[in-house]
PDB file of N, H, CA, C and O in Angstrom:
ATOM      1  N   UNK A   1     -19.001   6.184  -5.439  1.00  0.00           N
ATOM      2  CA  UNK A   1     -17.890   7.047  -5.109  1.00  0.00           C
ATOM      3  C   UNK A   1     -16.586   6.324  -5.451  1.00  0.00           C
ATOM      4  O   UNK A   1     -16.272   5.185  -5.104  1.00  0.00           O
ATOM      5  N   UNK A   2     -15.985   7.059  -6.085  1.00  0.00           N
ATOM      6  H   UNK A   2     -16.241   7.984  -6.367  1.00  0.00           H
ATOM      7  CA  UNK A   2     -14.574   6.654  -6.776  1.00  0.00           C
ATOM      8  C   UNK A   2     -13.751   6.746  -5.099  1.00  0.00           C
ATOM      9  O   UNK A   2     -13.915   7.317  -4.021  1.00  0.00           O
ATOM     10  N   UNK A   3     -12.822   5.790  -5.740  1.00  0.00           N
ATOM     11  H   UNK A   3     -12.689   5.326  -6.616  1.00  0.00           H
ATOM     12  CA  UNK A   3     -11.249   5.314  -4.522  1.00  0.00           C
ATOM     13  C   UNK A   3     -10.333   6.897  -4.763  1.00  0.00           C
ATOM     14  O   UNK A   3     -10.072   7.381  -5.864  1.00  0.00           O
ATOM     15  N   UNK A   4     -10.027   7.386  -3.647  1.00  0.00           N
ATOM     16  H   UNK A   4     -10.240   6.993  -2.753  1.00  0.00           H
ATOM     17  CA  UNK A   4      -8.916   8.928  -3.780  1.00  0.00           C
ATOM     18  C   UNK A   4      -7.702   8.046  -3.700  1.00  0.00           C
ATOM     19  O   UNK A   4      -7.600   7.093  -2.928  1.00  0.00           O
ATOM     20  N   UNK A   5      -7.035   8.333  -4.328  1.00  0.00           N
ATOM     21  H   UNK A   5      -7.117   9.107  -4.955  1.00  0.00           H
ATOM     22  CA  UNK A   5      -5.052   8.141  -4.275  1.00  0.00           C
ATOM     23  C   UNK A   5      -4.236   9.249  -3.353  1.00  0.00           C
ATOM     24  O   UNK A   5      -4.120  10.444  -3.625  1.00  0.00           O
ATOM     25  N   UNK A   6      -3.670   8.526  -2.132  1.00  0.00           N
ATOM     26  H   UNK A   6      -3.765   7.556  -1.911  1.00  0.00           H
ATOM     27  CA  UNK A   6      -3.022   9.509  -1.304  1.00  0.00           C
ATOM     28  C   UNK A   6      -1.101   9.387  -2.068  1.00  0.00           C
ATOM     29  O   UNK A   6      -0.537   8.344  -2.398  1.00  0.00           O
ATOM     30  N   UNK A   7      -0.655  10.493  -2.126  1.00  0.00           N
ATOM     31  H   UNK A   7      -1.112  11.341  -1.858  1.00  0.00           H
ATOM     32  CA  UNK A   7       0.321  10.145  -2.514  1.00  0.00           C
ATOM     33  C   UNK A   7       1.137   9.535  -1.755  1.00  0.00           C
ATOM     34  O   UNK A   7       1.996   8.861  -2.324  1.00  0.00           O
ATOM     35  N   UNK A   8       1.132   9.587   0.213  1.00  0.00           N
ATOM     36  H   UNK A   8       0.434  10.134   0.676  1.00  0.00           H
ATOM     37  CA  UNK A   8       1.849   9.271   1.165  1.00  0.00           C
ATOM     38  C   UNK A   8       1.350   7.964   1.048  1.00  0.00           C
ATOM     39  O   UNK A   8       2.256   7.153   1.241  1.00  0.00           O
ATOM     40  N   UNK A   9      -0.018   7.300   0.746  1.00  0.00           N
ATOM     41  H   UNK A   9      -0.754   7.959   0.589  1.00  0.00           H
ATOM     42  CA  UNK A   9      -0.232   5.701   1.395  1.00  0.00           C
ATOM     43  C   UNK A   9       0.701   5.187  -0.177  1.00  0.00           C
ATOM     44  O   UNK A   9       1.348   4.140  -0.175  1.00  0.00           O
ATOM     45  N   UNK A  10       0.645   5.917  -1.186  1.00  0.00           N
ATOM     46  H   UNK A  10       0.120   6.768  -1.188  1.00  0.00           H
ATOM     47  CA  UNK A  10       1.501   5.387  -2.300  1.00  0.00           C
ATOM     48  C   UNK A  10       2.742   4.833  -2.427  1.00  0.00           C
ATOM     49  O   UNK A  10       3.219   3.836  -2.968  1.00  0.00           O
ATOM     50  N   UNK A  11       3.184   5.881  -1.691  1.00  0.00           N
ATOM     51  H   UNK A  11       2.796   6.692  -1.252  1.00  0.00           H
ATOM     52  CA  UNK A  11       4.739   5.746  -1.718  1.00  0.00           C
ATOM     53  C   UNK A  11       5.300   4.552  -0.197  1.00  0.00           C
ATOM     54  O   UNK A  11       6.207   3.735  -0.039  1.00  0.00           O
ATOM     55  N   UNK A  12       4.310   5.005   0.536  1.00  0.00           N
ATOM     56  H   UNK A  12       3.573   5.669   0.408  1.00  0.00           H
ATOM     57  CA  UNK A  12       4.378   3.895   1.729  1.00  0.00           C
ATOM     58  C   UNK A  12       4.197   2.060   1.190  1.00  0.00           C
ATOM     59  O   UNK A  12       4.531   0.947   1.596  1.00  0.00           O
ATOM     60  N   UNK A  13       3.609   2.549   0.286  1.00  0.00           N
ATOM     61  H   UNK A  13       3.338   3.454  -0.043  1.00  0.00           H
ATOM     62  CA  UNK A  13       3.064   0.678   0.328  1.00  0.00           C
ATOM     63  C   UNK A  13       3.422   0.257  -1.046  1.00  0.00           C
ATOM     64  O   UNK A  13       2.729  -0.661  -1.486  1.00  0.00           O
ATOM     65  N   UNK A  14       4.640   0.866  -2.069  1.00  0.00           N
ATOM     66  H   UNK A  14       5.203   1.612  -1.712  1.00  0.00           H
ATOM     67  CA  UNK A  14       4.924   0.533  -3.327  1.00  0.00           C
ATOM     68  C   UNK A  14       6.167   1.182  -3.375  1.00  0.00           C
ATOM     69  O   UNK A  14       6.770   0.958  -4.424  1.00  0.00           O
ATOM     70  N   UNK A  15       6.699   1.855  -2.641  1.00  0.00           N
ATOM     71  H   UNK A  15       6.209   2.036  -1.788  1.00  0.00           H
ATOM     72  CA  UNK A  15       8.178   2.588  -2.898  1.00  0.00           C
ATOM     73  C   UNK A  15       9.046   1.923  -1.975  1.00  0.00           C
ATOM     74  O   UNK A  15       8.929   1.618  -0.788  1.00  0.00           O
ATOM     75  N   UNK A  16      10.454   1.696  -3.312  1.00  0.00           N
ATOM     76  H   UNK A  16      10.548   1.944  -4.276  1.00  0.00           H
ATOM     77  CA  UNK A  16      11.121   0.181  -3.037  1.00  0.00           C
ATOM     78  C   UNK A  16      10.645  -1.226  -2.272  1.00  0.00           C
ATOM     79  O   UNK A  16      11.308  -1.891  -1.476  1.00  0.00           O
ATOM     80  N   UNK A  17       9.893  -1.365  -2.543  1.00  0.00           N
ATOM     81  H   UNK A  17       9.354  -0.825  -3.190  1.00  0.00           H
ATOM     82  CA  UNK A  17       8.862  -2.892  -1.695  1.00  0.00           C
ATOM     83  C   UNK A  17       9.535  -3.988  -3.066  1.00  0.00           C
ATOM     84  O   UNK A  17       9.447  -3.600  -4.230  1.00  0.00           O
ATOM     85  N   UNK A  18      10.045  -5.055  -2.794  1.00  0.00           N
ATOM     86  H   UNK A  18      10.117  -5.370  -1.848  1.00  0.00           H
ATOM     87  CA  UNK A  18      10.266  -6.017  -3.256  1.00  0.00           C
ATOM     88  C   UNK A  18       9.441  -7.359  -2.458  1.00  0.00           C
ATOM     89  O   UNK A  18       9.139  -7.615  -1.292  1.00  0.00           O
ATOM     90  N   UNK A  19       9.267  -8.062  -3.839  1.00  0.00           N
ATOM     91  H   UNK A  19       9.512  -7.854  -4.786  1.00  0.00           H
ATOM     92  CA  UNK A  19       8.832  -9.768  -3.605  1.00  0.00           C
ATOM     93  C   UNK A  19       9.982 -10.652  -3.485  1.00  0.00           C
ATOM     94  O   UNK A  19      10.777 -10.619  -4.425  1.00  0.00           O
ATOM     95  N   UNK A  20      10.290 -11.638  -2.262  1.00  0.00           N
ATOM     96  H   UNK A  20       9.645 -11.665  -1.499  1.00  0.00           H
ATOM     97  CA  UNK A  20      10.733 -12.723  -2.915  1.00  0.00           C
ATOM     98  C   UNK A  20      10.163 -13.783  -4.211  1.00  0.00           C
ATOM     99  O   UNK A  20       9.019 -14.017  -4.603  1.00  0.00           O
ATOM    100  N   UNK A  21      10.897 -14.060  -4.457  1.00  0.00           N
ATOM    101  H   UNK A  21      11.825 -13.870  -4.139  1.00  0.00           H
ATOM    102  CA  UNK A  21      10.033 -14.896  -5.713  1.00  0.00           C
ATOM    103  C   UNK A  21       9.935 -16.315  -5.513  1.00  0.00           C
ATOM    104  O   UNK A  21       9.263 -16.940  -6.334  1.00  0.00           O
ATOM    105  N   UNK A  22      10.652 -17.127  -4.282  1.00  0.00           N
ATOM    106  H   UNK A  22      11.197 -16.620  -3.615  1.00  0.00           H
ATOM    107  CA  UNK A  22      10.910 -17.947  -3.526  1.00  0.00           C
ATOM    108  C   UNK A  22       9.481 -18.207  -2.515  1.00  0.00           C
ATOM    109  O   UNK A  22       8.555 -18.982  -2.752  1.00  0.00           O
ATOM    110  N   UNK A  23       9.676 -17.130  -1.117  1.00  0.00           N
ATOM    111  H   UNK A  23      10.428 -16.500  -0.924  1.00  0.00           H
ATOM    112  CA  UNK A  23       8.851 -17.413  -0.305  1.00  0.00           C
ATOM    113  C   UNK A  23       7.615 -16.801  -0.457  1.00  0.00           C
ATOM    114  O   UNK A  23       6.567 -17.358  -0.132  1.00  0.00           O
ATOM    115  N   UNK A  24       7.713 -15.042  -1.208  1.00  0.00           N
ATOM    116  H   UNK A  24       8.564 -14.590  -1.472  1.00  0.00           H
ATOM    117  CA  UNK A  24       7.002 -14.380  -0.998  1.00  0.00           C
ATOM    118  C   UNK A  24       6.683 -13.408   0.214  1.00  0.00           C
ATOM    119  O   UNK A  24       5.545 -13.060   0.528  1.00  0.00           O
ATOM    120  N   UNK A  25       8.104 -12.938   0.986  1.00  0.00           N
ATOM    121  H   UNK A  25       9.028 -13.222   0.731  1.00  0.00           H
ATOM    122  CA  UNK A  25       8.228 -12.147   1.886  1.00  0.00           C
ATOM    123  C   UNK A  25       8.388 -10.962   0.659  1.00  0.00           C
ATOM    124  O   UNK A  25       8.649 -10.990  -0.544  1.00  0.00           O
ATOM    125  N   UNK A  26       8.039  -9.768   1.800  1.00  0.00           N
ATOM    126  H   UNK A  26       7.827  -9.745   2.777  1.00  0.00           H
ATOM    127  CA  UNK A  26       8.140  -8.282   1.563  1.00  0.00           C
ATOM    128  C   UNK A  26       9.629  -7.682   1.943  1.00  0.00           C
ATOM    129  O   UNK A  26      10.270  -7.981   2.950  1.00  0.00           O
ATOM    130  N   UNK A  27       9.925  -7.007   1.174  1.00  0.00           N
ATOM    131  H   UNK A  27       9.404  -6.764   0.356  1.00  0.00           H
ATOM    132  CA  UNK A  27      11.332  -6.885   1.396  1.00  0.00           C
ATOM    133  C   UNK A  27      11.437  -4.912   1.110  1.00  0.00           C
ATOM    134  O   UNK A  27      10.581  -4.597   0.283  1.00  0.00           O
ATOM    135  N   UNK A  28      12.088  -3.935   1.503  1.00  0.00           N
ATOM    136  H   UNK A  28      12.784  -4.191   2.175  1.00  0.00           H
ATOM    137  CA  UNK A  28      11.976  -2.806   1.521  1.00  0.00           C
ATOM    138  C   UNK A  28      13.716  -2.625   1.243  1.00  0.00           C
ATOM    139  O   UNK A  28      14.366  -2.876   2.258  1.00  0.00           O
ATOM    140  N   UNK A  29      14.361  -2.319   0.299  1.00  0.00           N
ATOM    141  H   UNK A  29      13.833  -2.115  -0.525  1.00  0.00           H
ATOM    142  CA  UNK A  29      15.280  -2.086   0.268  1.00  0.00           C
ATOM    143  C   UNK A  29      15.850  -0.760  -1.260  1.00  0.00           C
ATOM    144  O   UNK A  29      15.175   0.053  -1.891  1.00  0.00           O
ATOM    145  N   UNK A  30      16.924  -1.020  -1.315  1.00  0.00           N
ATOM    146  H   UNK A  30      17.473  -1.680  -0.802  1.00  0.00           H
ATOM    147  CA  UNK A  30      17.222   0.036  -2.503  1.00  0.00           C
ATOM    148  C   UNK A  30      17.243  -0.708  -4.239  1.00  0.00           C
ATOM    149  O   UNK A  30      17.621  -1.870  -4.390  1.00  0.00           O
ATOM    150  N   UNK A  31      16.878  -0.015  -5.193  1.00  0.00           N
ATOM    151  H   UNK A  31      16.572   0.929  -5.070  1.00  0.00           H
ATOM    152  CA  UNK A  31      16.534  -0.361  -6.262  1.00  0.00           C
ATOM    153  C   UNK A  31      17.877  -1.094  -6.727  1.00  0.00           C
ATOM    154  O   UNK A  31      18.087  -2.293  -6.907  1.00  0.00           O
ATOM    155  N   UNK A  32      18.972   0.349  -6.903  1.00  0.00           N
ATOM    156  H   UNK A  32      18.802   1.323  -6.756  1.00  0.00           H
ATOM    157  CA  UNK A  32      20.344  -0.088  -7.262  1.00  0.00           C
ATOM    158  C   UNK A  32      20.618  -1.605  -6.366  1.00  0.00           C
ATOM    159  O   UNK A  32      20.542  -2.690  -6.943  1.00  0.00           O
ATOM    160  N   UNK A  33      20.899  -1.498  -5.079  1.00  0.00           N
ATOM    161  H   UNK A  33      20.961  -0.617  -4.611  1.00  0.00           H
ATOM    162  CA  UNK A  33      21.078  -2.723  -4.251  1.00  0.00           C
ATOM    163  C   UNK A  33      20.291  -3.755  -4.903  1.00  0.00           C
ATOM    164  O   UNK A  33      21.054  -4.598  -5.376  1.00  0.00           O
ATOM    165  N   UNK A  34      19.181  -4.002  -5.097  1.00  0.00           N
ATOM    166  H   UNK A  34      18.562  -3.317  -4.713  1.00  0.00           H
ATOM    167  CA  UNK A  34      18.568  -5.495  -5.451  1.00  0.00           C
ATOM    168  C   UNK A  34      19.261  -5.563  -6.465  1.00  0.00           C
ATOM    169  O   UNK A  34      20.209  -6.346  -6.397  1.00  0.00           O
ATOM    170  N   UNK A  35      19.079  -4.851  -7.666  1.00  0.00           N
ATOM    171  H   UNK A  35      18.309  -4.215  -7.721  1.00  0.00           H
ATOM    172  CA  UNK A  35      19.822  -4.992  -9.354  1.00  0.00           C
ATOM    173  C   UNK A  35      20.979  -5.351  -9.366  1.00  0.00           C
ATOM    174  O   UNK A  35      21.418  -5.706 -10.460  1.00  0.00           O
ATOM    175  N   UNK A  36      21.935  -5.395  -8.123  1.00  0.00           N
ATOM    176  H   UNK A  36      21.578  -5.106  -7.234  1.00  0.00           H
ATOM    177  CA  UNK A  36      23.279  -5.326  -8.160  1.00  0.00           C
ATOM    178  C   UNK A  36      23.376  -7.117  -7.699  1.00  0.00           C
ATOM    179  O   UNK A  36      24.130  -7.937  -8.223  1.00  0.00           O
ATOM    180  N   UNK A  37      22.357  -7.386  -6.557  1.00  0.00           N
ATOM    181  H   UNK A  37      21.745  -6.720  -6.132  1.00  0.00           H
ATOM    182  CA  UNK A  37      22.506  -8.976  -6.226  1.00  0.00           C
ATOM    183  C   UNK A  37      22.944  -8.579  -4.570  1.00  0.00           C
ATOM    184  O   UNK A  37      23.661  -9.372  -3.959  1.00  0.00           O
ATOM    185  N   UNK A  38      22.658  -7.824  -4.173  1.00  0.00           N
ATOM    186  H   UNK A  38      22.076  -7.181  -4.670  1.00  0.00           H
ATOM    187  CA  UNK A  38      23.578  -7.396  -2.504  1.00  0.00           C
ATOM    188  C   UNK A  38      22.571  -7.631  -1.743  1.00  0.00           C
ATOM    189  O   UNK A  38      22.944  -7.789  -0.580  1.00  0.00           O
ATOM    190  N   UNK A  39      20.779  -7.782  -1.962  1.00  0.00           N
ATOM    191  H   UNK A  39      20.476  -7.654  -2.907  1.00  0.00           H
ATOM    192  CA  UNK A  39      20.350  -8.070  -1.031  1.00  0.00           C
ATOM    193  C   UNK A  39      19.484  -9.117  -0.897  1.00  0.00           C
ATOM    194  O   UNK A  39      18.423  -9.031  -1.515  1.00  0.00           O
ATOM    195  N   UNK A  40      19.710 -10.160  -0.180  1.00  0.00           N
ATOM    196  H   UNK A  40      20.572 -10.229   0.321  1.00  0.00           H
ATOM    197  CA  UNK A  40      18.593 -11.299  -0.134  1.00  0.00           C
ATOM    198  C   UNK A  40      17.778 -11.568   1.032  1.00  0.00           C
ATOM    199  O   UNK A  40      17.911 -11.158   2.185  1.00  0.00           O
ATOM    200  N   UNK A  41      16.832 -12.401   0.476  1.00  0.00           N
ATOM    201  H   UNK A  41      16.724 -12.734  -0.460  1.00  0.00           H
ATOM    202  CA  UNK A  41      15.553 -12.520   1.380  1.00  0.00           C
ATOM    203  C   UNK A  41      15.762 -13.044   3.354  1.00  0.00           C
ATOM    204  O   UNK A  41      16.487 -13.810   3.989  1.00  0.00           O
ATOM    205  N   UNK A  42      15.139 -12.505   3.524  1.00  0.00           N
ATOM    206  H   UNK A  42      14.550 -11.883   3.008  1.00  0.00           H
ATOM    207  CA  UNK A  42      15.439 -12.723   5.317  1.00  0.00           C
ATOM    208  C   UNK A  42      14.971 -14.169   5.826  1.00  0.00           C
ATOM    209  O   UNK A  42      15.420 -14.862   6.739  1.00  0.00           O
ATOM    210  N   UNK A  43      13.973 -14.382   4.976  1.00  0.00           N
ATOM    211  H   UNK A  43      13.607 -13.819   4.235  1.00  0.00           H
ATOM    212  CA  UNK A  43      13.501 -15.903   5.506  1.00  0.00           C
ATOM    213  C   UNK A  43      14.198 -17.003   4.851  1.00  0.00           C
ATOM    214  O   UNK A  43      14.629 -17.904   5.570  1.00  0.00           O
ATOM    215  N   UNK A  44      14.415 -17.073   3.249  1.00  0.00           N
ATOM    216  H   UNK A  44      14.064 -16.340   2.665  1.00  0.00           H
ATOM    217  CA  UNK A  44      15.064 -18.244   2.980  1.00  0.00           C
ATOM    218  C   UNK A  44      16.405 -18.180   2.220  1.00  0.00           C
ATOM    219  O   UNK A  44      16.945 -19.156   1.700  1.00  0.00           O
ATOM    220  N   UNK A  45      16.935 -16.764   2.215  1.00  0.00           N
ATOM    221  H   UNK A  45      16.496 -15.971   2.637  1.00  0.00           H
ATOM    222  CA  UNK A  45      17.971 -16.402   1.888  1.00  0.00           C
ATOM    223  C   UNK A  45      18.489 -15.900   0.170  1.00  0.00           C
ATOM    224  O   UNK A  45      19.612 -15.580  -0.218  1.00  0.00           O
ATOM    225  N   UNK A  46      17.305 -15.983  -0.530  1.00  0.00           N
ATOM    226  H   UNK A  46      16.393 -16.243  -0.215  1.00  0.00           H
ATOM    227  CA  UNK A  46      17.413 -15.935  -1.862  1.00  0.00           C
ATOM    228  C   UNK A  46      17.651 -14.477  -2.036  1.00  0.00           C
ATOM    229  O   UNK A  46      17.581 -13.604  -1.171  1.00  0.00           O
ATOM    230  N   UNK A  47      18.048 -14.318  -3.744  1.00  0.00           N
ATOM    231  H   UNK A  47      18.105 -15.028  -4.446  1.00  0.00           H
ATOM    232  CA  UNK A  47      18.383 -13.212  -3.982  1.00  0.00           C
ATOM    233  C   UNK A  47      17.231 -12.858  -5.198  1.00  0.00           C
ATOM    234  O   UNK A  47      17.040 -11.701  -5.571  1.00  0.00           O
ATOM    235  N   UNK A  48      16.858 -13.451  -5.481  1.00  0.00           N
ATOM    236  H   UNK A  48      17.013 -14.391  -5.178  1.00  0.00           H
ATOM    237  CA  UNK A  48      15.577 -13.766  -6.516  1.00  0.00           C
ATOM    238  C   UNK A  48      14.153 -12.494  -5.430  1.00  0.00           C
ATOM    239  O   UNK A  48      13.435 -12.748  -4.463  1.00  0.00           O
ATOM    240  N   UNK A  49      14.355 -11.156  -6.297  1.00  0.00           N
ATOM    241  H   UNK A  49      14.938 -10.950  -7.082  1.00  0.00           H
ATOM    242  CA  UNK A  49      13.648 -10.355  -5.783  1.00  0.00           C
ATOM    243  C   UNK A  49      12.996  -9.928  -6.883  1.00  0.00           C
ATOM    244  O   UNK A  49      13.666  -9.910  -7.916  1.00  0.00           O
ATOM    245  N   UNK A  50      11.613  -9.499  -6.956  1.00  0.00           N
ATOM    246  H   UNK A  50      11.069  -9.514  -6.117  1.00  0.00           H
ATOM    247  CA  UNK A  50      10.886  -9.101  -8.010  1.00  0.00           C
ATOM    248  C   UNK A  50       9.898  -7.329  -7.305  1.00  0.00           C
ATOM    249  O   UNK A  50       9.608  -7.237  -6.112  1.00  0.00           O
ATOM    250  N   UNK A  51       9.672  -6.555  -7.995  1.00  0.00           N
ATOM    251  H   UNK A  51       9.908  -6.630  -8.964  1.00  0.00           H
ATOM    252  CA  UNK A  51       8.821  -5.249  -7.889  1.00  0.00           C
ATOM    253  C   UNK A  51       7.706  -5.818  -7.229  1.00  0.00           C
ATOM    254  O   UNK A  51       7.348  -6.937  -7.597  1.00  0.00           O
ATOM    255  N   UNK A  52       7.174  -5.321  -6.439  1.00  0.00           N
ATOM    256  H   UNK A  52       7.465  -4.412  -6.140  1.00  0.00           H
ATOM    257  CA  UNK A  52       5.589  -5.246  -5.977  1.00  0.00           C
ATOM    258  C   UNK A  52       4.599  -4.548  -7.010  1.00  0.00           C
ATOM    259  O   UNK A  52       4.808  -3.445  -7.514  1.00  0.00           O
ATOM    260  N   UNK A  53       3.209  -5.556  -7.312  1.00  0.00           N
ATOM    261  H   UNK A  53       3.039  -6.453  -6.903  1.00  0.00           H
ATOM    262  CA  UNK A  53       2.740  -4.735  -8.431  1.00  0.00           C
ATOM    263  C   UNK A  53       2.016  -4.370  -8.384  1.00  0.00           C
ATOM    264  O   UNK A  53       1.119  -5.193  -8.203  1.00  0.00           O
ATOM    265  N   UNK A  54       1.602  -3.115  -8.459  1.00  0.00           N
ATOM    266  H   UNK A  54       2.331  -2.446  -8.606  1.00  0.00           H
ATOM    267  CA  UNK A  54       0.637  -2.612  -8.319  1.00  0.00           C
ATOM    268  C   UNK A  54      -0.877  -2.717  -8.747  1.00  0.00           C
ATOM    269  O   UNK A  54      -1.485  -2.672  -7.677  1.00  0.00           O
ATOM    270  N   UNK A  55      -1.373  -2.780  -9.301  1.00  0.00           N
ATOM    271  H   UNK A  55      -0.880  -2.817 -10.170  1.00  0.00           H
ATOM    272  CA  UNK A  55      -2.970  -3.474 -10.304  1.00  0.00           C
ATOM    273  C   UNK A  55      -3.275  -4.302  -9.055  1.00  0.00           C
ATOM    274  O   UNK A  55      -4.321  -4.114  -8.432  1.00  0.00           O
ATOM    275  N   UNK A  56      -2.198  -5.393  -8.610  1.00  0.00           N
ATOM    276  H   UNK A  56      -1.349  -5.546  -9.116  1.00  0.00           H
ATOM    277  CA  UNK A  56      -2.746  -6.413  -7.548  1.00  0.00           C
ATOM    278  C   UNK A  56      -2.721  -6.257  -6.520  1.00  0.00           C
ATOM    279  O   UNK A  56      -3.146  -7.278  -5.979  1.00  0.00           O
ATOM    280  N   UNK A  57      -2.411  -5.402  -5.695  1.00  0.00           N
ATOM    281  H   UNK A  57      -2.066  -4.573  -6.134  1.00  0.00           H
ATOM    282  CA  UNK A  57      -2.258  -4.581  -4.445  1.00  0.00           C
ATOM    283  C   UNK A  57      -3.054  -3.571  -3.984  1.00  0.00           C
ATOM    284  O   UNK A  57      -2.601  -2.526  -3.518  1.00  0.00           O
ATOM    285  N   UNK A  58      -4.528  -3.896  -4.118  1.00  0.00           N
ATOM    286  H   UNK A  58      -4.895  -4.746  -4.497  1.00  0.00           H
ATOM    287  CA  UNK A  58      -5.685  -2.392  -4.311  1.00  0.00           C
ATOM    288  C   UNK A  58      -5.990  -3.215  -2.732  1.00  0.00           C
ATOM    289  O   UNK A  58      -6.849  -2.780  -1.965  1.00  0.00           O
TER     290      UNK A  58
END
């Protein structure tokens, strides 16, 4: 039996989710905002944010 795709657990667990690239905290914020440099990481303060990716997140 094949895996179903909910569109709600989708968007819950991949819509705006950022990586630090530093610690590796989860970060939930706005696309524009990260691209711009306005939001950094809560634990070690970096601004170094990367996409959550999907393929590796099953």
């Amino acid at each position: 039996m094949g895996k179903q795709k909910f569109e709600e657990a989708e968007k819950r667990l991949f819509h705006r989710v950022f990586i630090c690239m530093k610690c590796g905290a989860k970060i939930r914020a706005d696309n524009a905002k990260v691209k711009a440099g306005k939001i950094k990481c809560r634990k070690c303060k970096s601004k170094r944010l990367r996409g959550i990716h999907k393929d590796t997140k099953k």
